[in-house]
N, C-alpha and C positions, 0 to 999 in steps of 0.2 A: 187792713192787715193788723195784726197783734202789736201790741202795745210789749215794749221792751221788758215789761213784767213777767210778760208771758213767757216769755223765751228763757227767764232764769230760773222759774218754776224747775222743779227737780223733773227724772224723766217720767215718773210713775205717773206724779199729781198731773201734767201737760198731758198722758195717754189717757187718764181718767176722764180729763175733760173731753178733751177729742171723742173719744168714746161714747161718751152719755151725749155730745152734740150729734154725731152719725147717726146714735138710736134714734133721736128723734127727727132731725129731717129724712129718718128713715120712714116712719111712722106717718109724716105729713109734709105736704110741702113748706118752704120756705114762708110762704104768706101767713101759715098756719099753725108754724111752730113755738115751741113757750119757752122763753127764758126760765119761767118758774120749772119747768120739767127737768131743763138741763141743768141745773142746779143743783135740784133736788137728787138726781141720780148721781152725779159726780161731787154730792154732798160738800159745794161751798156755798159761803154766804153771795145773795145777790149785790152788795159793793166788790163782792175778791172780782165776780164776772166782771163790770167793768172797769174793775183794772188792766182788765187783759185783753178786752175787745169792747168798742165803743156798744156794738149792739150785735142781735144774732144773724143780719145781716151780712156783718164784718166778718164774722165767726163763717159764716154757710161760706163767701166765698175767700177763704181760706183755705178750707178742707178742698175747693175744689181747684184753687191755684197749688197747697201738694199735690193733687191728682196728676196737673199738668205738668209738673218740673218732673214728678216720678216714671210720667211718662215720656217725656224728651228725652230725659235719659235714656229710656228702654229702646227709643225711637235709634238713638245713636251707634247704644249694641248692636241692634238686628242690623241696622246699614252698615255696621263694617262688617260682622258675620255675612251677610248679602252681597258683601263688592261693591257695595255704590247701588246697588237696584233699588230703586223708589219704589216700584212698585211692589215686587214682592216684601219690602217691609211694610209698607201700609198693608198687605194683609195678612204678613205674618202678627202686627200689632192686632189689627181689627177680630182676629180670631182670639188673641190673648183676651182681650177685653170683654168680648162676649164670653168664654170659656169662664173664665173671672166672676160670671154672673152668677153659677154654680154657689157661689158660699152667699147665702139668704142675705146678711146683713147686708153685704156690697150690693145685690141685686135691690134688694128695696131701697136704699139711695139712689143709687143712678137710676132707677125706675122716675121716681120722684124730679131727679134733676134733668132727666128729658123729657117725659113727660109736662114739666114744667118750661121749656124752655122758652126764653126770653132773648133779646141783644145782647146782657149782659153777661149772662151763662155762658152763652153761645165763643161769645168773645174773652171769656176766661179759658173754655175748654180749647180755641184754635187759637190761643195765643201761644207760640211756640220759638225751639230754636231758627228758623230764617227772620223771625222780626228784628230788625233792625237794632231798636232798642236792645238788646242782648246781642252788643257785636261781637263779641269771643264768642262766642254760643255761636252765632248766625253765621260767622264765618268758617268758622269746625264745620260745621253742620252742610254748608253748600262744597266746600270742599269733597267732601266725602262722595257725592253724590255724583252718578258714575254718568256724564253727560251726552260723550258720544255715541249715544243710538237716538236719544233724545233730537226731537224736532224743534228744538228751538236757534233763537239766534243771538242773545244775549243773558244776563243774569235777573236783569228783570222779566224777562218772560217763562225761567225761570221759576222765581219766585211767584208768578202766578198763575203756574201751571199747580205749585204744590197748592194754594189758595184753595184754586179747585177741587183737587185731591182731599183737600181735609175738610169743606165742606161737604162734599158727597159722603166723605166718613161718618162724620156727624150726622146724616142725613140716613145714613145705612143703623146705627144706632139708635138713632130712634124711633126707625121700623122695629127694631127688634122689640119694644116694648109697647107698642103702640097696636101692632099684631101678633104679640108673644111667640115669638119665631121662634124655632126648633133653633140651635145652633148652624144645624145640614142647613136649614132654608135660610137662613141671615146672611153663610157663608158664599153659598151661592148666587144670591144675588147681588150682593156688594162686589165680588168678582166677577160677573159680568158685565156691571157696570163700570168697574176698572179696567176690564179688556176693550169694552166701547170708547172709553176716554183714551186709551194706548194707540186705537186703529183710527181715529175720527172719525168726523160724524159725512162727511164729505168728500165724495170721490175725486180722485184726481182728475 
C-alpha cells in the first residue's frame, strides 16, 4: 500500500501518477511493466516513486484494492435499491462492469488484470464487505441482505454461499476477455449460471 507520502501529495500530482501507472499496466501486464515508463509519463524523478510505493508491485495492487472498496461500495447501493436481493445485485454489478469495459483505457487494464490472473489478484478482487476483517463494513453488509427466501440455516453458510457467488463472478469476467464476449453473451451466461446456483444442482 502507499507510503504516507503519497496520500499528502496534492490531488492533481496523486491523479497524474495514478494515471501514467493504469496506462501502463494497461499496455502490459504486471510482470512486464516499467517503473522507468511510469515515471517518465507522470514526469517524477525515480527516488519521488519510491517515496510513495516500495515497488510497482505495491503500486498495481493498489489501483486494484480502489477497484475493490469502489466497488463494495457500489455493491451496498444496488442492495439497498434491490431490498436485500443478492442476486439481482450481483447482476445488476456484473453488467455495470462489463458495460464499464466500453471506455478503452479501463478495458485494456482489467484485460490485462484477468487475463493475468493469479491468488493474489484473485484475492484482492474478492476481498470484500462480508470479510470479517472489516466488521462495520461486514456487518452493514450481511445485514442488508434479504434472507428469507434464502436456503440457508445460519450466518456462516451465508457467508459461503456469497464466496460462491463472487467466485463464479470473477469467473464470468474473465470469460469476457478471454472470448471477448459481446456484452448480450457475457450477460447471458453469468445469469444462467446464477439462476443454476438459486435452483441447485440437486433434486429434492
Amino acid at each position: 500500500m502507499p507510503k504516507q507520502t503519497f496520500y499528502h501529495l496534492p490531488k492533481e500530482k496523486k491523479d497524474t501518477l495514478i494515471h501514467s501507472a493504469k496506462k501502463e499496466f494497461s499496455r502490459v501486464p504486471l510482470h512486464e511493466a516499467s517503473i522507468a515508463n511510469i515515471i517518465k509519463s507522470a514526469g517524477i524523478p525515480r527516488g519521488s516513486f519510491y517515496q510513495y510505493f516500495d515497488d510497482k508491485e505495491d503500486l498495481y495492487f493498489y489501483l486494484l484494492d480502489e477497484f475493490t472498496q469502489n466497488t463494495n461500495r457500489r455493491v451496498m447501493t444496488i442492495l439497498r435499491r434491490k431490498q436485500g436481493d443478492l442476486t439481482e445485485t450481483l447482476i445488476d454489478l456484473f453488467q455495470h462492469i462489463v458495460q464499464s469495459q466500453h471506455n478503452q483505457d479501463n478495458k485494456a487494464f482489467f484485460k490485462n488484470v484477468f487475463l493475468n490472473m493469479n491468488y493474489k489478484i484473485e484475492n484482492t478482487l474478492a476481498r470484500s464487505m462480508y470479510e470479517k476483517s472489516q466488521k462495520s463494513h461486514y456487518l452493514s453488509f450481511l445485514k442488508l441482505v434479504k434472507t428469507d427466501h434464502l436456503n440457508i440455516k445460519c450466518e456462516q453458510e451465508l457467508i459461503d454461499m456469497i464466496e460462491i457467488m463472487v467466485s463464479v463472478t470473477i469467473h464470468n469476467l474473465v470469460r469476457v476477455f478471454v472470448l471477448n464476449l459481446s456484452e448480450e453473451e457475457a450477460l447471458t451466461k453469468y445469469i444462467n449460471q446464477i439462476e443454476l446456483l438459486k435452483k441447485g444442482f440437486q433434486k429434492e
